[in-house]
ZAVOTI-309152 format. One record per residue (C-alpha): x, y, z. Coordinates in steps of 0.5 Angstrom, whole numbers, plus 500, padded with zeros to 3 digits. Example, Ala and Ser with C-alpha at 12.3 -4.5 7.8 and 13.67 -1.06 7.14 Angstrom:
525491516527498514
***
This chain:
591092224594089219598082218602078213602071216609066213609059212617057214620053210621052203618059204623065208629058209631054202631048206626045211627046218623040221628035217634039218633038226630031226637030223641034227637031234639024232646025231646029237642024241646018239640015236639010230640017225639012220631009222631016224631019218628014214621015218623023217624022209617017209613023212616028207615023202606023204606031205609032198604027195598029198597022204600026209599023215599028220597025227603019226608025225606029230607024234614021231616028232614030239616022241623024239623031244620027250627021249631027250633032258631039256638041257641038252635038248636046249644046248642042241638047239643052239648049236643048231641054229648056229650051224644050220640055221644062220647061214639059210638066212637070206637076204632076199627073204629078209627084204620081203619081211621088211616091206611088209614091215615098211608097208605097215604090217605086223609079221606072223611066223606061222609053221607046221614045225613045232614051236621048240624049233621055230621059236628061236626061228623066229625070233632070228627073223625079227618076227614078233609073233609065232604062230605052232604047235605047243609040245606040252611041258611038264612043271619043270619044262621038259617034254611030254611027247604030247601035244597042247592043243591044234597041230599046225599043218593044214586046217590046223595052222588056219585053226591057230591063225583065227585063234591067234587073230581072236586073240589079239583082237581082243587084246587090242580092241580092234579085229585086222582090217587086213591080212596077207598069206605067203607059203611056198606049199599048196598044204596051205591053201586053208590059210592061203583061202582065208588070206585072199578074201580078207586081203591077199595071198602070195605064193612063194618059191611054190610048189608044183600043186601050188604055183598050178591053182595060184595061176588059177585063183590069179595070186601073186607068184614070187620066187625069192629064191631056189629051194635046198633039197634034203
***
């Protein structure tokens, strides 16, 4: 049992996921976009610098689900994926995830961005297994604004890969006997870490911070494609 686990954006799509909905989902939901997007854009601005505050994002994140009925928060989804996800689909990315498939690998989306928005992600990709933060549903599906379980950033996406790998061990009767990691961002390096010592570690269209302790670790380095900035 083999698994290639991959980070979303800026990884398989050029473009970030997260932004890109929080954007869609303001104008839909007839929010104040522009207060919207500034928090969105401070957020970002921490990730990229190191300062990242993940519970308030979380929180700002989940908050913006709970505002929202299901039904359209689902009709808005689609209309999503359609527009902005769809065409970010490249065949470069689409080619790394079939050589690993060829190669004998299970493929594991693992992201930062809750599962409402890379669920379907995923399931475009053909990857079987999704690897987020739950936002917690009521009996009757709509959102809370609470989160079930780990966030998926940082030492959280490794603590839901072990948990996700535990799992399915136990389901199959047999732990990986390989495992491969692909992230473009060096808030990865937990998964990365534990990647490199039970097979390997990729980093993709990586950042700055990364590609710098990739050459230092002597990683595989692969550029698949420009990244799309917000």
């Amino acid at each position: 049992m083999k698994f290639a686990i991959f980070d979303l954006d800026h990884t398989l799509l050029p473009v970030d996921s997260c932004g890109g909905w929080t954007r869609w989902l303001a104008n839909a939901a007839r929010m104040d976009a522009a207060a919207v997007m500034r928090e969105e854009k401070a957020y970002a601005k921490g990730y990229s610098e190191g300062s990242f505050d993940i519970d308030g994002f979380m929180a700002f994140q989940l908050g913006l689900l709970a505002k929202c009925r299901r039904e359209d928060l689902d009709r808005w989804m689609s209309g999503f994926l359609k527009t902005v996800i769809r065409p970010n689909i490249r065949p470069e990315a689409l080619a790394l995830l079939e050589s690993r498939r060829q190669a004998g690998f299970e493929l594991v989306l693992a992201s930062g961005t809750h599962g409402f928005v890379t669920g379907p992600i995923a399931r475009l990709f053909g990857i079987p297994h999704l690897v987020a933060a739950r936002p917690e549903e009521t009996d009757d599906g709509e959102f809370t604004g609470r989160l079930t379980g780990s966030h998926s950033y940082q030492e959280g996406k490794l603590i839901l890969v072990k948990a996700f790998l535990e799992n399915e061990a136990a389901r199959r009767g047999e732990p990986a006997e390989e495992i491969e990691a692909y992230s473009d961002s060096v808030n990865d390096l937990p998964l990365l870490d534990f990647a490199a010592a039970r097979g390997r570690a990729v980093a993709v269209n990586p950042d700055d911070a990364l590609r710098k302790e990739a050459r230092r670790r002597g990683w595989l380095i692969t550029d698949i494609f420009e990244k799309v900035d917000d």
